[in-house]
C-alpha positions in Angstrom: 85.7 82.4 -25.7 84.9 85.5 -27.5 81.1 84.4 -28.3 80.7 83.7 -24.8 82.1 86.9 -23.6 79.7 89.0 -26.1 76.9 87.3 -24.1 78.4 87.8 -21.0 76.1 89.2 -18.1 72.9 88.7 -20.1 70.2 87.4 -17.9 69.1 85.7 -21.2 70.2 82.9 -23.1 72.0 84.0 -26.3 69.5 82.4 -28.5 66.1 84.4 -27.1 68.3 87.6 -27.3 69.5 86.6 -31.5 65.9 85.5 -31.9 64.4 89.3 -30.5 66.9 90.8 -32.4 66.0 88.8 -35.9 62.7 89.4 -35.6 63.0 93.1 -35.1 65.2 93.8 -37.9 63.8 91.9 -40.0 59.8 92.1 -39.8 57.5 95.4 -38.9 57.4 94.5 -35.5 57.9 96.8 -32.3 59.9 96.8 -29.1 56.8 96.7 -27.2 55.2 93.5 -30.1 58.3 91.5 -29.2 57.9 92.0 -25.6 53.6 90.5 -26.3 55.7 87.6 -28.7 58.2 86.5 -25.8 55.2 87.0 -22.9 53.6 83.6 -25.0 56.7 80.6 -24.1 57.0 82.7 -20.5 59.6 85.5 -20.7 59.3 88.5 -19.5 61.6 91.1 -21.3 61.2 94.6 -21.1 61.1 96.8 -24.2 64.2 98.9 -23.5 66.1 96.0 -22.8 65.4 94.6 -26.4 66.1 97.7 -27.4 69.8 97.9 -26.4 70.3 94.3 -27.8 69.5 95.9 -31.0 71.9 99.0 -30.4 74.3 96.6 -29.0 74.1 93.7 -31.9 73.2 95.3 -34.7 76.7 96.5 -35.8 77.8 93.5 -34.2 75.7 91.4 -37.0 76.8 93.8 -39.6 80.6 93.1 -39.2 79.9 89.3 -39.0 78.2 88.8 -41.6 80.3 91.2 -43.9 83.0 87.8 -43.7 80.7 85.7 -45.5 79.5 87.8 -48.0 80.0 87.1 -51.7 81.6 89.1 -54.1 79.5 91.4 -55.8 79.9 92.6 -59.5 81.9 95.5 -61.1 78.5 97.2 -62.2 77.6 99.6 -59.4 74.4 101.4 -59.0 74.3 104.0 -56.3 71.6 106.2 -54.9 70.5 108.4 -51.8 67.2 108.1 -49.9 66.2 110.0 -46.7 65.2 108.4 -43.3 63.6 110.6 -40.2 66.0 110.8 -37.3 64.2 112.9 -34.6 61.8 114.7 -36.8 65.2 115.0 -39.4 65.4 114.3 -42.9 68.8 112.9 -42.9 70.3 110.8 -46.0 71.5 106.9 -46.4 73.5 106.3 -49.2 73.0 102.9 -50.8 74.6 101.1 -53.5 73.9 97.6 -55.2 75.6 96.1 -58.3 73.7 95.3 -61.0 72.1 92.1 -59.8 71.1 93.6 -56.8 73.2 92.7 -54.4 74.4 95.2 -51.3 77.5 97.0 -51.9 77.3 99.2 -48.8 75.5 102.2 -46.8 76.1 105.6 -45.2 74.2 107.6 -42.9 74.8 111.0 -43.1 73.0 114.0 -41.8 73.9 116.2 -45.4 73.5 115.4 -48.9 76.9 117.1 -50.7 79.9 115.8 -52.1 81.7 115.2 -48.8 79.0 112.8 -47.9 79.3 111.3 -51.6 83.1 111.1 -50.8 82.5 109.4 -47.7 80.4 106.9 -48.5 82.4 106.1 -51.3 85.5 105.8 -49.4 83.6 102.8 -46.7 82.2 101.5 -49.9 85.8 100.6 -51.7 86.9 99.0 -48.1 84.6 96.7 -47.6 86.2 93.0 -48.4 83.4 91.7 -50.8 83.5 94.4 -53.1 84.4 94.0 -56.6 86.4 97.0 -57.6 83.6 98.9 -59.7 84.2 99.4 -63.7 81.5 101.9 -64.3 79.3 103.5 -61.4 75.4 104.4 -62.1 74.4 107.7 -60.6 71.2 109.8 -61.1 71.3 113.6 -61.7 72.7 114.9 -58.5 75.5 117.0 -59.2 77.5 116.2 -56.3 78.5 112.0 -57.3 80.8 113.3 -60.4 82.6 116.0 -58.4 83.4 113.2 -55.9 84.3 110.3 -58.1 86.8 112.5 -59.8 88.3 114.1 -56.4 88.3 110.4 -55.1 90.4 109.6 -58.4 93.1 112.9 -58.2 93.5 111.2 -54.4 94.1 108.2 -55.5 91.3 106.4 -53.9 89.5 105.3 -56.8 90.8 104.0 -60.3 91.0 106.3 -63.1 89.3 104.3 -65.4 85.9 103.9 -63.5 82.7 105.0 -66.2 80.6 107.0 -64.3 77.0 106.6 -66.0 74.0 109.4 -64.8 71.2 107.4 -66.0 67.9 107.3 -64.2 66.5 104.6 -65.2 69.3 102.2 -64.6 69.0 103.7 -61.0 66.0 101.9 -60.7 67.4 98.6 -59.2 68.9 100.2 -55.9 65.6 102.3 -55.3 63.7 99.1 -55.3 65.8 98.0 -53.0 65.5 101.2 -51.4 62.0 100.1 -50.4 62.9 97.5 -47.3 64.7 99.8 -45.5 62.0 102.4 -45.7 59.4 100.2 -45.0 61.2 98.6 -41.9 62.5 102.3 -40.7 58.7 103.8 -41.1 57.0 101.0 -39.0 60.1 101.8 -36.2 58.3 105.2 -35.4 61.2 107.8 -35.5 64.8 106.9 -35.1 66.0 108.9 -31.8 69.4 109.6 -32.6 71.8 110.1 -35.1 74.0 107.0 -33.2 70.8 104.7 -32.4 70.0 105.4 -36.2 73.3 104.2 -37.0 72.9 101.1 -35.1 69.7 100.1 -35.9 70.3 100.6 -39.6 73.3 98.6 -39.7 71.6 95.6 -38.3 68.7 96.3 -40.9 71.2 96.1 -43.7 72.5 92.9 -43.0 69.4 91.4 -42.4 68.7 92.6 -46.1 71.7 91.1 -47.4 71.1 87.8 -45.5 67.3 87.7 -46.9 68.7 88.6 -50.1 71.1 85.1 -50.0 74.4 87.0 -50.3 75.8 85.0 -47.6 77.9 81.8 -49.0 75.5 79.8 -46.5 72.3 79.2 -48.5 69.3 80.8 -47.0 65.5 79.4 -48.3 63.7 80.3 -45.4 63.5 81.6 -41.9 65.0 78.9 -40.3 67.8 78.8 -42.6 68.1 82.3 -41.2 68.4 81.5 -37.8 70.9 78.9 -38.7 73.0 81.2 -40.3 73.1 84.0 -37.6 73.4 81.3 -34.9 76.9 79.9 -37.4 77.9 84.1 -37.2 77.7 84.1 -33.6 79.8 80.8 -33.0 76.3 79.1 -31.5 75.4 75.6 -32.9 71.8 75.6 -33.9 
């Protein structure tokens, strides 16, 4: 009952609107290339309206597939990188452990210690965390200040290791390179908001690609299986 109520007054089957949504996350592809794409087996969709299933489902995949997520390790390597919302350098936090798995993602229009704070508050909440042992930072000033204000609140353990190391940064700006790549074909991000949602979706597509799902995923079908299991649809 609940999948069919997230679908409900679509004048699309729930599969073309998962399979718009896929695609766009996942490959460099446009509003206005899906709606060329969907034009070939007959439908005619307009761009906006595949653009508000991608504001609407994005999160929506982000919080399903968080459920199913493996644990990651206690080595956590965490970084900032900027992304252009309405001609704005604004910063997304990232984190992986050390195998290069997603720990989590923040969006956040400064780059301070309250934003440091913040994303490492979501970061310790989410349910496939393992709680970190020693945390990897680069030079910026502001991680330290927020680990050990985190630690005085008793949000974080006191015996976490913070490392500031470049080089062993170097994992999590690899990974860095997906989002940017997806986020610098999209043309501009409009909003703060639409940012949020569109990144969200682009996050768990990563984390689905990178097989941190318990399903196994080996190739695109294997993808749409697995988002089809999320959204209680039988492939």
């Amino acid at each position: 009952m609940e999948n069919q109520s997230l679908f409900k007054w679509k004048h699309y089957q729930p599969d073309v609107i998962l399979l718009t949504i896929r695609w766009y996350l996942r490959y460099n592809l446009s509003f206005r290339d899906l709606v060329e794409i969907m034009e070939e087996p007959g439908l005619s969709i307009a761009h906006t309206t595949i653009m508000r299933w991608v504001h609407q489902y994005g999160p929506e995949l982000d919080e399903r597939v968080r459920r199913h997520l493996k644990p990651t390790n206690d080595s956590w390597r965490v970084d900032e990188t900027y992304v252009k919302v309405k001609d704005q350098s604004m910063y997304l936090y990232r984190a992986v452990d050390s195998e290069g798995d997603t720990i989590d993602f923040y969006l956040s229009e400064s780059r301070d210690k309250q934003a440091a704070k913040c994303f490492f508050k979501k970061a310790l909440a989410a349910s496939h965390i393992c709680k970190p042992r020693v945390i990897t930072v680069d030079k910026n000033p502001a991680y330290p200040v927020a680990i050990q204000e985190l630690k005085e609140e008793k949000r974080m353990p006191e015996g976490i290791q913070i490392r500031q190391v470049k080089y062993l940064t170097n994992i999590v700006e690899q990974d860095h390179r997906f989002i940017k790549k997806r986020v610098r074909s999209m043309l501009g991000l409009k909003s703060f908001r639409t940012a949020t949602y569109i990144l969200s979706g682009v996050e768990a597509m990563h984390m689905i690609k990178k097989k941190q799902v318990h399903q196994g995923v080996k190739s695109a079908k294997n993808q749409k299986e697995v988002i089809h299991k999320l959204f209680g649809l039988a492939s």
